[in-house]
C-alpha positions as CSV (number, residue, x, y, z in Angstrom):
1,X,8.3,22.7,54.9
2,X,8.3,24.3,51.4
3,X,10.7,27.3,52.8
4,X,13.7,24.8,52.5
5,X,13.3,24.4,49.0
6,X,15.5,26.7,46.9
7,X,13.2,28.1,44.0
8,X,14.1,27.4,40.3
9,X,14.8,30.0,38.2
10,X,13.1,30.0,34.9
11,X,15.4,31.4,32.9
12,X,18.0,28.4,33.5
13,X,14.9,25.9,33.1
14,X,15.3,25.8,29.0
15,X,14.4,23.4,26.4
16,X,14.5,23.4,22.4
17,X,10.7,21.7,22.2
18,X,8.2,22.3,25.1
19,X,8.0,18.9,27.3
20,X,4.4,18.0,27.8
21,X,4.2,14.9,30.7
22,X,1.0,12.8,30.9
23,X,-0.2,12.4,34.9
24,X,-2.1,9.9,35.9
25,X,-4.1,9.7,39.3
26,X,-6.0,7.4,40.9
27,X,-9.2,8.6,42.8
28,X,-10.3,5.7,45.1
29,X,-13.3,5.8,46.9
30,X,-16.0,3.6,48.9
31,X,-19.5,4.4,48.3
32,X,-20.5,7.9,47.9
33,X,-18.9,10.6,49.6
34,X,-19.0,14.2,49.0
35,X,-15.0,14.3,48.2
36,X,-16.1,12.2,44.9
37,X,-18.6,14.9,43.6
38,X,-15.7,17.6,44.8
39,X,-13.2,15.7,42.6
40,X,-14.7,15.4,39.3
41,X,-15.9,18.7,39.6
42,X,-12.3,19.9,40.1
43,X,-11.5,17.8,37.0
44,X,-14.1,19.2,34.8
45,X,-13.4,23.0,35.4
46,X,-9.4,23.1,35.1
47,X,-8.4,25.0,32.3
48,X,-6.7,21.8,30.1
49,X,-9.3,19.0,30.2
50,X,-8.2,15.8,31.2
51,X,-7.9,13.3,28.8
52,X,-9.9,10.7,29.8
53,X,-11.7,10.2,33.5
């Protein structure tokens, strides 16, 4: 599926002030699973902390 995407090329991508774009995601869950645990652990160890959880 990715293989009909045509790549971007980073020197055409350009900008006078670096864009930063707040994400939001929703993590819905019923009772405990182990995907919960597995998620906020992914949140806590990427490199630019969320803002809130």
């Amino acid at each position: 599926m990715t293989d009909t995407l045509s790549p971007v090329d980073p020197l055409l991508t350009t900008a006078a002030v670096p864009v930063t774009t707040p994400v939001t995601a929703v993590v819905v869950t019923r009772g405990r699973t182990g995907y919960l645990t597995t998620t906020l652990r992914a949140l806590a160890s990427q490199t630019r902390r969320p803002m809130r959880v």
